[in-house]
C-alpha positions in Angstrom: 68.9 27.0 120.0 72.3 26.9 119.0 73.2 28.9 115.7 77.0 28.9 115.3 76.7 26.3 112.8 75.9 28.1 109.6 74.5 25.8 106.8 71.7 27.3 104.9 72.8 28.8 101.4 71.3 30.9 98.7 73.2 31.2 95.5 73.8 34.1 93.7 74.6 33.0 89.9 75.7 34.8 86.9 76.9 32.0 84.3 78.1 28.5 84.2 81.2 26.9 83.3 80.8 24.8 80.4 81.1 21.3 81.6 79.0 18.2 80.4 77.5 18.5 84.3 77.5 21.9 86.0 77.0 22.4 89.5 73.8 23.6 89.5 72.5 20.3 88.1 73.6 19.1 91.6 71.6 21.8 93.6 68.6 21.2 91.5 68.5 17.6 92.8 67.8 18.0 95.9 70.3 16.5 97.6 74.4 17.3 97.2 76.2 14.2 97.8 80.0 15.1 98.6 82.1 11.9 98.2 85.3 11.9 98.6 87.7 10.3 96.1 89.6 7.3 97.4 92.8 7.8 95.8 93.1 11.2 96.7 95.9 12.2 99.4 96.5 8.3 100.7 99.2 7.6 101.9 99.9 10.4 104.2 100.9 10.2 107.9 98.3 12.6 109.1 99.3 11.8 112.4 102.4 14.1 111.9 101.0 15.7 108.7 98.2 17.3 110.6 100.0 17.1 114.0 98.9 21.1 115.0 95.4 19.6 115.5 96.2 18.7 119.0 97.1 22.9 119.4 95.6 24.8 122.0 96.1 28.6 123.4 95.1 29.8 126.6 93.1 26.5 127.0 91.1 26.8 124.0 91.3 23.9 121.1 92.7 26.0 118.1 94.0 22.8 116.3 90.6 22.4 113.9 91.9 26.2 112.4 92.5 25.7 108.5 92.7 27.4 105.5 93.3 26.3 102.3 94.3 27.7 99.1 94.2 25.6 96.0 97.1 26.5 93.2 97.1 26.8 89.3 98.7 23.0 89.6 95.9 22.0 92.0 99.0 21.6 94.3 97.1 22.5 97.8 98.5 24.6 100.4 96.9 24.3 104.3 97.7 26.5 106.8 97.5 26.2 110.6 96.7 28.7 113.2 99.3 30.3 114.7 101.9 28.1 113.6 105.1 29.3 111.5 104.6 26.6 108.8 102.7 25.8 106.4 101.9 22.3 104.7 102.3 21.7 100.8 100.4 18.6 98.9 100.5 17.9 95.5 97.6 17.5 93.5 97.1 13.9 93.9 96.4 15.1 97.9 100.6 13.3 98.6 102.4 15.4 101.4 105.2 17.1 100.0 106.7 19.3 102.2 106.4 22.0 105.1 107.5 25.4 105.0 107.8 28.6 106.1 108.6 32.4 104.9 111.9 34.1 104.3 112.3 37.5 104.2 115.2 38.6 101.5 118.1 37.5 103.3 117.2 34.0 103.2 115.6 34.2 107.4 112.9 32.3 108.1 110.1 34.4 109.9 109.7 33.2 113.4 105.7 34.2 112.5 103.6 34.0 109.7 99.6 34.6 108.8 97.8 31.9 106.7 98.0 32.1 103.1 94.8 34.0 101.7 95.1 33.4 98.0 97.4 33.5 95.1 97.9 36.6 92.7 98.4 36.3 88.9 98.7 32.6 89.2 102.5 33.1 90.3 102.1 34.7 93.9 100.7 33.9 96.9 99.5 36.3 99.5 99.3 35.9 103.3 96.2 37.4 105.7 97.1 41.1 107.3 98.6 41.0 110.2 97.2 43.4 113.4 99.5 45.8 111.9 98.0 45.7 108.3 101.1 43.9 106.7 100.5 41.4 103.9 103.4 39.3 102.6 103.5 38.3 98.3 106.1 35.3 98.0 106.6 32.8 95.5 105.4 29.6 96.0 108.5 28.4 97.6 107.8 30.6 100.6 110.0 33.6 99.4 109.1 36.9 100.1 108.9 39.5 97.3 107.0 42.1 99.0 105.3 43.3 102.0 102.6 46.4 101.5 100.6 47.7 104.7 96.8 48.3 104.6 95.7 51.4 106.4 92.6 49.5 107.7 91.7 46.2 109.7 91.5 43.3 107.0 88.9 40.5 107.5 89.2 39.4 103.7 91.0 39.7 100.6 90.9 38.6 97.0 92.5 38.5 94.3 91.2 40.7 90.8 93.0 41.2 87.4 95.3 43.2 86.4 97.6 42.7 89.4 94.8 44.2 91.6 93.2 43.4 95.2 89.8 43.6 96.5 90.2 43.9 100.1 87.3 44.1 102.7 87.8 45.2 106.7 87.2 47.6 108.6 88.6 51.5 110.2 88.5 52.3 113.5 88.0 56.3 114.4 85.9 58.5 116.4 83.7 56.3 114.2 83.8 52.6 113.1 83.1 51.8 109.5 83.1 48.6 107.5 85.1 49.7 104.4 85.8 47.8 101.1 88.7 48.9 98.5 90.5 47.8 95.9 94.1 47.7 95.9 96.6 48.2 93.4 99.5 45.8 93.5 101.8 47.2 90.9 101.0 51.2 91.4 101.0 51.1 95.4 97.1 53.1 95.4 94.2 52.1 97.6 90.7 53.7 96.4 87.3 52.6 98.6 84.5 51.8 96.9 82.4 51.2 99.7 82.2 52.1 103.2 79.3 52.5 106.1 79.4 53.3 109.5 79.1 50.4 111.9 75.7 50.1 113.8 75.0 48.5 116.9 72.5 45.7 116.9 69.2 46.9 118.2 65.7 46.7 118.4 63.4 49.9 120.2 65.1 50.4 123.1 67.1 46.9 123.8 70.5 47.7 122.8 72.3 44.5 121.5 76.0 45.3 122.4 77.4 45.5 125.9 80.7 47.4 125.7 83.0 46.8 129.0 86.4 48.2 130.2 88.8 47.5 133.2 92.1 48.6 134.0 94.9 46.6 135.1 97.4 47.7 138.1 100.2 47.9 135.1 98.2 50.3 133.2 96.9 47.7 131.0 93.0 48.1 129.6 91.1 45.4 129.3 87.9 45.9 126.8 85.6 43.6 125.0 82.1 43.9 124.1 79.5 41.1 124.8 76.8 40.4 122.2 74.4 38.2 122.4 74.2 37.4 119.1 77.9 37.7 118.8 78.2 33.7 117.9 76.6 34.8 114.7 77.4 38.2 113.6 79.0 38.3 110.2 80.9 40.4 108.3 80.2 42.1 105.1 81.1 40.1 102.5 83.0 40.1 99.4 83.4 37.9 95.9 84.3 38.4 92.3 82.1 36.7 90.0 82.9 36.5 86.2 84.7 40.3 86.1 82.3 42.1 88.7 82.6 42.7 92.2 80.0 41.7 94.8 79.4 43.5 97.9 76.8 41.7 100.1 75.6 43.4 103.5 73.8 40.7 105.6 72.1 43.1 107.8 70.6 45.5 104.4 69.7 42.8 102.6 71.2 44.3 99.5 74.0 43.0 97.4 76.2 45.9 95.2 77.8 44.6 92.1 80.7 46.8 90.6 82.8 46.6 88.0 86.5 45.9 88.9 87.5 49.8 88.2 85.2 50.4 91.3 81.9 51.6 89.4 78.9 50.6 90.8 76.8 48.7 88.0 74.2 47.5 90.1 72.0 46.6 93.1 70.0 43.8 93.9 68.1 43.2 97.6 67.9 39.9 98.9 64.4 38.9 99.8 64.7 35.6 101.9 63.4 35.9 105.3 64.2 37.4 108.4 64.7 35.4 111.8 65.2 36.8 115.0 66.3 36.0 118.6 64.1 35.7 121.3 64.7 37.2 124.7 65.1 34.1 126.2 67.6 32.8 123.9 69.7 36.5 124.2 69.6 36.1 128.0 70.6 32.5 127.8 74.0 33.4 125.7 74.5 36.7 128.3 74.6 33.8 131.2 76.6 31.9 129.5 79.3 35.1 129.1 78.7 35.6 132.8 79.5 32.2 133.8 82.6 32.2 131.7 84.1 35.4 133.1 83.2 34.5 136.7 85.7 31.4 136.2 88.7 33.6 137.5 91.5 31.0 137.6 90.8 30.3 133.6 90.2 33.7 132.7 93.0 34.8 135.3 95.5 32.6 133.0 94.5 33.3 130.4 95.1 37.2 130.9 98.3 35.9 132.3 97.5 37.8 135.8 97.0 36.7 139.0 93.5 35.6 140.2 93.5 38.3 143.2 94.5 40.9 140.3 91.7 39.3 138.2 88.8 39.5 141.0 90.0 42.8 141.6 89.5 44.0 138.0 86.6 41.9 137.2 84.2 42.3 140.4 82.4 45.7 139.1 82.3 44.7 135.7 80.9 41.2 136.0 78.4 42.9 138.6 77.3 45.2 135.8 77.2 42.1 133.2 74.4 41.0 135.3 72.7 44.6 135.8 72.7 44.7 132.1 71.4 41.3 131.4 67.8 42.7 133.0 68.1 45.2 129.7 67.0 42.3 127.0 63.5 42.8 126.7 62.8 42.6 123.0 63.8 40.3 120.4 67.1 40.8 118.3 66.7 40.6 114.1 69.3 38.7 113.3 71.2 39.0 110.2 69.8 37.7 106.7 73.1 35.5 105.8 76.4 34.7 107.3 79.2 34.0 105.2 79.5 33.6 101.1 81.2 30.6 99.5 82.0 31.0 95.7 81.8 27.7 93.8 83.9 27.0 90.5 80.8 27.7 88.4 80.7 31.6 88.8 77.6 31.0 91.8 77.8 32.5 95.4 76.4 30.1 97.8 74.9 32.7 100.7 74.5 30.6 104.0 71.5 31.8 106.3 71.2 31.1 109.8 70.1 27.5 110.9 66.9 27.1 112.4 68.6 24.3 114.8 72.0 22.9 115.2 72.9 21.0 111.9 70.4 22.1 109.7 72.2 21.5 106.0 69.4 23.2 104.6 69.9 25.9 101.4 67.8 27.8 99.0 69.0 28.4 95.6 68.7 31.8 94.0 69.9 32.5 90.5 70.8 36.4 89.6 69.0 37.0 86.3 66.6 39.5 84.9 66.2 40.5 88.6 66.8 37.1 90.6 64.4 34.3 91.4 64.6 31.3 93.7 64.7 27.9 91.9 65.2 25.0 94.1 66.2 24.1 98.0 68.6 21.8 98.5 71.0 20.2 101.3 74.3 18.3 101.6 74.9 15.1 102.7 77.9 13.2 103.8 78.6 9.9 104.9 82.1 9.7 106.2 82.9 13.2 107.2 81.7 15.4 109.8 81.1 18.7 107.5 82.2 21.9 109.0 81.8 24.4 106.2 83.8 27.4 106.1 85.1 29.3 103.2 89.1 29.5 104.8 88.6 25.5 105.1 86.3 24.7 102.0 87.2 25.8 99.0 85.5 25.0 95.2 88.5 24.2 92.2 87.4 22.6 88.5 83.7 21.4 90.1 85.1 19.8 92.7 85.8 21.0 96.6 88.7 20.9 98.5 88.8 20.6 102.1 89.8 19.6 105.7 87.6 17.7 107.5 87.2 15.5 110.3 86.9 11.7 109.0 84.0 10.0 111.3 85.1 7.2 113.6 89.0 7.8 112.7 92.0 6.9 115.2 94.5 8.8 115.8 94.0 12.8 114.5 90.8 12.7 112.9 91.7 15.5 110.3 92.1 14.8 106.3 92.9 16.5 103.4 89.8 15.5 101.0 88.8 16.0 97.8 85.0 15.9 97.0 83.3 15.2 94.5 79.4 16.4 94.1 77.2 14.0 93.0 
C-alpha cells in the first residue's frame, strides 16, 4: 500500500469570508470540482517558461519541485528547486519575467531558496537556508535584509505587526520540534512551543534505524531509515483569523495561541488512527536495502568511488538486513500529514490515504468544541492533482497552482488557476 500520496482532509474552521458562495458550500457538496479558467496564463511558452522541469540531481527527477506564493496584486511568483531564479506572472497567469536576488551592491546571488511568503504586503521572504539565513527583498528581487534563525526551519509564516511565526526544529544532546515567533523590526525570537523528538515505536519494535559510516577522507556518512519515513510529517503551523495554530499529528491535539504567544486554547483531534502492518514496514526496509545495495548509483551520487562505497557500505547494509528481522509489531501512524489553509479562514488537515489516490476528506468545523459535518473529495478532469501546500496555494476563493496538464506535449507543467465548483 502506498501512502506517499496524502489526500484525505479534515478542516479546522473558525469563520467565513463573506462572499455570496463560501467555500464550505463546496465541501458540503460532496464533490469539489477544480476547473481551471481558460483565460488564465495562455499564452505562455511553458516549454521555456517551465523549462527546470526537465532538472535532475544525482539522478533523481527534482524538476516537479514548486512553490508558489501568490502577491497582494495576485501577481504570482513560482520558484524552482535549486535553481538561482525565480519566475514572475502577472495576475492574468502572462509570463513576465525571471529573476534573481541581489545583495546591496547590485550582485546577483549565485544561490537562492524559494520564496516562502510575503511580509506586510511589501516584502517577500525566502525559505532558511542549512545555515538559518532568511533573505526579505522587495518584490524586484532586492535584498533588504538577511536575519539568521538559531534553529532548523521547515516552515514560516507571516503574522501582523511585522512578526514571524516560524516552525523547525534544534538539534542538541536532544532533538526538539520547536515553534517561535519572530520579531522582524526588534531582532527577538521567543518559543512558544517546543517538545522533544520521539522515535516512532510500538512495545519493543523500534521504528527508526539510525546508521553511520566513515569515509577514507574523514567524511561521515549518517542517515536514518524509517519505515514509515515516506509519511512522517512535521508539526504544523497556520494563522487563522488573528490566532495561531499548532497541530501535532502524532498527539492528536491542536494548540491555538494568540499572536503575543499565549496559549488560548486546546482542542484534540478525534478522527481515527491507522497503522502499518509488519509486512508493509518490512516491504519499505527492502526496498531501502535494495536501493543502497545499488553501489554505482549510490557510489555517484556520494561522488566516491564504488570500491570506496562497497568498502563503507558492506557492514552497514549487512546490519540493514539484521535489523529488518526487528519489525515485529505494527507501527501507528500519524493522525494527519500536512495542513493547507483555504481563503475562507478553514485549515484543511490531510490524513493518510487508505490506498494510492484516495481524494477522500472529512470536514471538521472548530465551534463550541468541534464537530464533523460532511466528507467530501476532489475531482479533476484535466489535471493530474498533486496537492501540496508549497505548490497549491488558496487566494480570494480560488487556488493557485502547478500542475501537470493530462495528455500535454512537450513539458507537461502549467500555471493554473482553479476555480471550486
Amino acid at each position: 500500500m502506498n501512502k506517499t500520496v496524502i489526500f484525505t482532509a479534515l478542516l479546522l474552521v473558525a469563520m467565513f469570508v463573506g462572499r455570496a458562495q463560501n467555500l464550505m458550500d463546496n465541501y458540503q457538496s460532496g464533490t469539489v470540482k477544480l476547473v481551471p479558467e481558460t483565460s488564465y496564463a495562455q499564452g505562455n511558452d511553458w516549454n521555456q517558461v517551465f523549462r527546470s522541469y526537465n532538472d535532475k540531481m544525482y539522478g533523481r527527477h527534482i524538476g516537479k519541485r514548486k512553490y508558489i506564493v501568490v502577491l497582494p496584486d495576485e501577481s504570482v511568483i513560482v520558484s524552482h528547486a535549486y535553481t538561482n531564479y525565480y519566475t514572475l506572472f502577472d495576475k492574468n497567469g502572462k509570463f513576465v519575467r525571471e529573476f534573481g536576488l541581489k545583495n546591496s551592491s547590485g550582485q546577483r546571488l549565485k544561490s537562492i531558496r524559494p520564496i516562502a511568503g510575503v511580509l506586510n504586503s511589501n516584502t517577500i521572504y525566502t525559505q532558511a537556508d542549512n545555515m538559518g539565513k532568511i533573505h526579505f527583498c522587495d518584490f524586484n528581487g532586492n535584498i533588504k535584509r538577511t536575519i539568521t534563525i538559531n534553529f532548523g526551519v521547515d516552515k514560516i509564516l507571516p503574522l501582523p505587526n511585522s512578526k514571524l511565526l516560524i516552525s523547525g526544529f534544534s538539534v542538541g544532546k536532544t532533538s526538539k520540534d520547536v515553534v517561535a515567533i519572530y520579531d522582524y523590526k526588534n531582532s527577538t525570537q521567543k518559543i512558544i512551543w517546543s517538545h522533544v523528538q520521539e522515535k516512532l515505536s510500538t512495545g519493543n519494535n523500534s521504528a527508526l534505524f539510525y546508521y553511520k559510516a566513515q569515509l577514507d577522507n574523514g567524511s561521515i556518512i549518517s542517515f536514518d531509515l524509517d519505515p514509515a519515513s515516506s509519511i512522517t510529517p512535521k508539526v504544523q503551523i497556520a494563522v487563522v483569523n488573528g490566532k495561531i495554530v499548532v497541530a501535532d499529528p502524532y498527539k492528536n491535539w491542536v494548540n491555538i495561541y494568540a499572536t503575543d504567544g499565549s496559549q488560548v486554547g486546546c482542542k484534540d483531534i478525534t478522527f481515527g488512527k491507522k497503522t502499518m502492518s509488519v509486512e508493509e514496514q518490512k516491504k519499505i526496509m527492502r526496498e531501502h536495502i535494495a536501493r543502497f545495495k545499488d553501489a554505482e548509483t549510490q557510489a555517484a551520487n556520494m561522488h566516491i568511488s564504488v570500491a570506496e562505497y562497497n568498502k563503507v557500505m558492506k557492514d552497514v547494509i549487512q546490519k540493514m538486513e539484521s535489523d529488518l528481522s526487528k519489525i515485529s509489531t505494527p507501527l501507528t501512524l500519524p493522525v494527519f500529514s500536512t495542513v493547507i489553509q483555504d481563503s475562507d479562514g478553514n485549515l484543511l488537515f490531510f490524513e493518510i490515504p487508505e490506498d494510492e489516490g484516495d481524494n477522500q476528506f472529512n470536514v471538521w468545523i472548530y465551534q463550541d468544541g468541534g464537530t464533523f459535518v460532511c466528507k467530501s473529495h476532489f475531482v479533476c478532469d484535466k489535471y493530474d492533482l498533486v496537492i501540496n501546500p508549497d505548490k497549491m496555494v488558496f487566494h480570494n476563493g480560488y487556488i493557485y497552482s502547478a500542475q501537470e496538464m493530462k495528455g500535454a506535449s512537450g513539458i507537461p507543467m502549467r500555471l493554473v488557476k482553479f476555480q471550486l465548483q
